[in-house]
N, C-alpha and C positions, 0 to 999 in steps of 0.2 A: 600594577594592580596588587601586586605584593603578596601574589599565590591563588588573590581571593578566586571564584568562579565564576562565568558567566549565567544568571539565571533570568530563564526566559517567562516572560506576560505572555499568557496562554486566552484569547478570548473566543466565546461562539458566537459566531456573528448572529445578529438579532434577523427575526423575521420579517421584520421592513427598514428598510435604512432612510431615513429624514434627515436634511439637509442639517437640521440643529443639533444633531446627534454625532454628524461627522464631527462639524466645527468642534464640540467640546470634546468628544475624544481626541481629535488632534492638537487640540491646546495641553490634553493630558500627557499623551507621550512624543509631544513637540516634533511633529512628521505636518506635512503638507494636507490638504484636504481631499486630492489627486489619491496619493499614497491611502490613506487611511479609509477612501472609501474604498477603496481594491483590498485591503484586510478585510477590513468588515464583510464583502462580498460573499458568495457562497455557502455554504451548508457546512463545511467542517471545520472544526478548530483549529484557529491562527495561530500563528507566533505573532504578536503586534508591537512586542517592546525588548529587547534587549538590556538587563541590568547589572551594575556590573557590584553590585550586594542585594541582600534580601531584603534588607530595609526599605532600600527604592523600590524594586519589584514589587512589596508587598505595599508600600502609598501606590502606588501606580493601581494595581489590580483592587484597593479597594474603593480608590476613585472610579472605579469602571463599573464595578459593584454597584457601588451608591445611585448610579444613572442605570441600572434594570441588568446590566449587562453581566453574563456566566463568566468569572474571571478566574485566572488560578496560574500558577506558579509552577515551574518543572527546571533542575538543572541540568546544564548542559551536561553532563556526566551521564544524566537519568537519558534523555534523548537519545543517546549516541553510543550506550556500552553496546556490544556484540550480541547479538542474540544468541543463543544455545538452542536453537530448533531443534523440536519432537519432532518429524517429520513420519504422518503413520500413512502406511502401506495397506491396512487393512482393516478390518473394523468386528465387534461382537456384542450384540445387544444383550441385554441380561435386564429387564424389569427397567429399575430407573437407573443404570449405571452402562456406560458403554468402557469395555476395553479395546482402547487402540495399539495397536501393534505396526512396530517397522520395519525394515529389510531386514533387519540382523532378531526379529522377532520378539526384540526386549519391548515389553510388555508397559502399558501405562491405563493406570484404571480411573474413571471420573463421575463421581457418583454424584445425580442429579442436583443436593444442594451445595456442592463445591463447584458449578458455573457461574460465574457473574456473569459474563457479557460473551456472545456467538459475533464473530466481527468477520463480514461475508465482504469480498473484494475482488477487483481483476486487474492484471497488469498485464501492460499493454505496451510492447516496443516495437522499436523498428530494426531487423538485422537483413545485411546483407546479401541477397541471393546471387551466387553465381554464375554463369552460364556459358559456355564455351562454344562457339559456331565458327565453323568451316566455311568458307568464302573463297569465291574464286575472281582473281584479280589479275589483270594486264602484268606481266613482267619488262617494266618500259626500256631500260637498260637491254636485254636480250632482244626485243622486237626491233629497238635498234640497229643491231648488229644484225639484224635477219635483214635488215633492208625494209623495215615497217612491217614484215609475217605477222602477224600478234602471236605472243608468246605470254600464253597462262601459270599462272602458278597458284597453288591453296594455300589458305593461309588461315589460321585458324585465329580468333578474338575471343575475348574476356570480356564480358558485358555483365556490367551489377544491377542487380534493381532490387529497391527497399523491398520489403516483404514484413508485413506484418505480425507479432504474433503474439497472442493474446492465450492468460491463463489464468482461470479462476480460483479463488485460496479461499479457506474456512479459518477462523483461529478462535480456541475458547480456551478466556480466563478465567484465572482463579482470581477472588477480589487482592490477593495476598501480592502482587505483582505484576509491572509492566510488561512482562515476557509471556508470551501465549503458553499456557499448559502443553498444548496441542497443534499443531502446521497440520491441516490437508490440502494437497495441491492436483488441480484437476485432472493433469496428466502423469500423476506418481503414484495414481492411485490403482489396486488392485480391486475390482468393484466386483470380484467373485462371492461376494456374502450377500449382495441383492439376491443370488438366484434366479430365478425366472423372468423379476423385473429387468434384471441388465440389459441392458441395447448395445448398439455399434458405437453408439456416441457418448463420448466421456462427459462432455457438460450435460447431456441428461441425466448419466449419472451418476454425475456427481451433483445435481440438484437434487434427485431423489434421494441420495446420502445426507443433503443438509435438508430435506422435510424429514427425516428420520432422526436425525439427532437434536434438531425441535422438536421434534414430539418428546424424546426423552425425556429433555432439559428444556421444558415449557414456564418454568418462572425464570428464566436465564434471558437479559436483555439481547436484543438482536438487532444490530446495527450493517445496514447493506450501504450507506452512503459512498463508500469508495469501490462500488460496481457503477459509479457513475463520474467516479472523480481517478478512470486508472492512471493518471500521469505519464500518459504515452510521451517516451520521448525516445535519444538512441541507445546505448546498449541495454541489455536488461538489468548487468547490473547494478547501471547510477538509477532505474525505475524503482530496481526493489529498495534501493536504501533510500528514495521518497517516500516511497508509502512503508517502510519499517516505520521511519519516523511521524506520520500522519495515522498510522495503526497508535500509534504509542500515548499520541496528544489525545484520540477518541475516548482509549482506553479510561486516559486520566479526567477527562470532560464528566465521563459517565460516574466514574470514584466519586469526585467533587461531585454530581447532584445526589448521591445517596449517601452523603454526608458523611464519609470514610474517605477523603483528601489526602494525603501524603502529607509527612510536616516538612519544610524546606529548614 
């Protein structure tokens, strides 16, 4: 490929999928009719094409255009750098600007018309619980020698079982980039600025934390589809670098409809 990069056909899949709509988008980016309705499927933004220039990517994504459909371009570079998580510990309303703050108390200010998009999720894996129990068991070897006595011994086992465990995340950009301003995480969070409202339970409130910072940032797009799409699988975290990457392709969905798209 001689250095070039891989860049990916970004589509939203349409509100009803018709049998004529498969066919032609899979004569587009040459996949089966199986495959492409399983892209097309669901509510959030696919990767549908693989290209390996922008010139292809960009006939590809405007043949998809041309037939109704949200198409748009991202390199693999853009997907996949590291994130640099804000990650805030605390919160301070102020009119239309909220200062977040995080453990080490460095300070991050975000004033109502620098939010683009509120992008509300949960992730959801499976980790291993373990459990150790004492059991008592025949020592056959020794009951032998006893002339058949039964002869007990304890014996302690290791027993696993999945255990599920789920956590809900806020992230708000600025239109300026794919990296979130801002990381809150439902259980890293210090919800002593509610006050009075605080409860026992963290996902209340940290739900009341994200209707308050709606309220702030009330022209700032608000996207909750990945509280239905958490990618539960096993560790947590091959889950988070799913939805980093399915955070990243929304982010760019919503750019591309208010006509600020990224140039490839």
């Amino acid at each position: 490929m001689g250095g070039s990069e891989i860049v990916h056909v970004v589509v939203a899949p349409p509100d009803t999928i018709e049998s004529d709509l498969i066919m032609k988008v899979a004569a587009i980016i040459n996949k089966d009719t199986y495959d492409t309705r399983l892209a097309l499927a669901g509510d959030i933004p696919r990767i549908i094409a693989h290209c390996e220039s922008v010139q292809i990517a960009e006939s590809i994504a405007e043949s998809l255009r041309d037939m109704g459909l949200v198409s748009i371009l991202c390199k693999d570079s853009e997907l996949r750098k590291p994130q640099q998580a804000f990650i805030a510990y605390s919160l301070e309303f102020d009119h239309d600007e909220v200062v977040f703050r995080d453990k080490n108390d460095r300070a991050r200010r975000m004033v109502s018309k620098d939010v683009f998009l509120i992008l509300k999720g949960r992730a959801d894996s499976y980790a291993e619980a373990e459990e150790i129990t004492t059991k008592t068991k025949i020592n056959l070897p020794l009951t032998v020698l006893m002339g058949g006595i039964p002869i007990w011994r304890k014996v302690r086992e290791k027993t696993s079982d999945p255990s599920l465990q789920s956590e809900w995340f806020l992230r708000l950009y600025e239109p300026k980039s794919s990296e979130p301003r801002v990381d809150i995480l439902q259980k890293h969070m210090s919800y002593s600025f509610l006050g009075a409202r605080m409860t026992y339970s963290s996902l209340a409130n940290f739900n009341t934390a994200v209707a308050d910072i709606r309220k702030i940032f009330p022209q700032a797009l608000f996207n909750d589809q990945l509280a239905k799409h958490s990618g539960t699988s096993g560790p947590s975290s091959g889950v988070w670098n799913s939805l980093e990457i399915n955070c990243r392709l929304i982010y760019l969905y919503h750019l591309a409809l208010s006509g600020s798209g990224p140039s490839i």
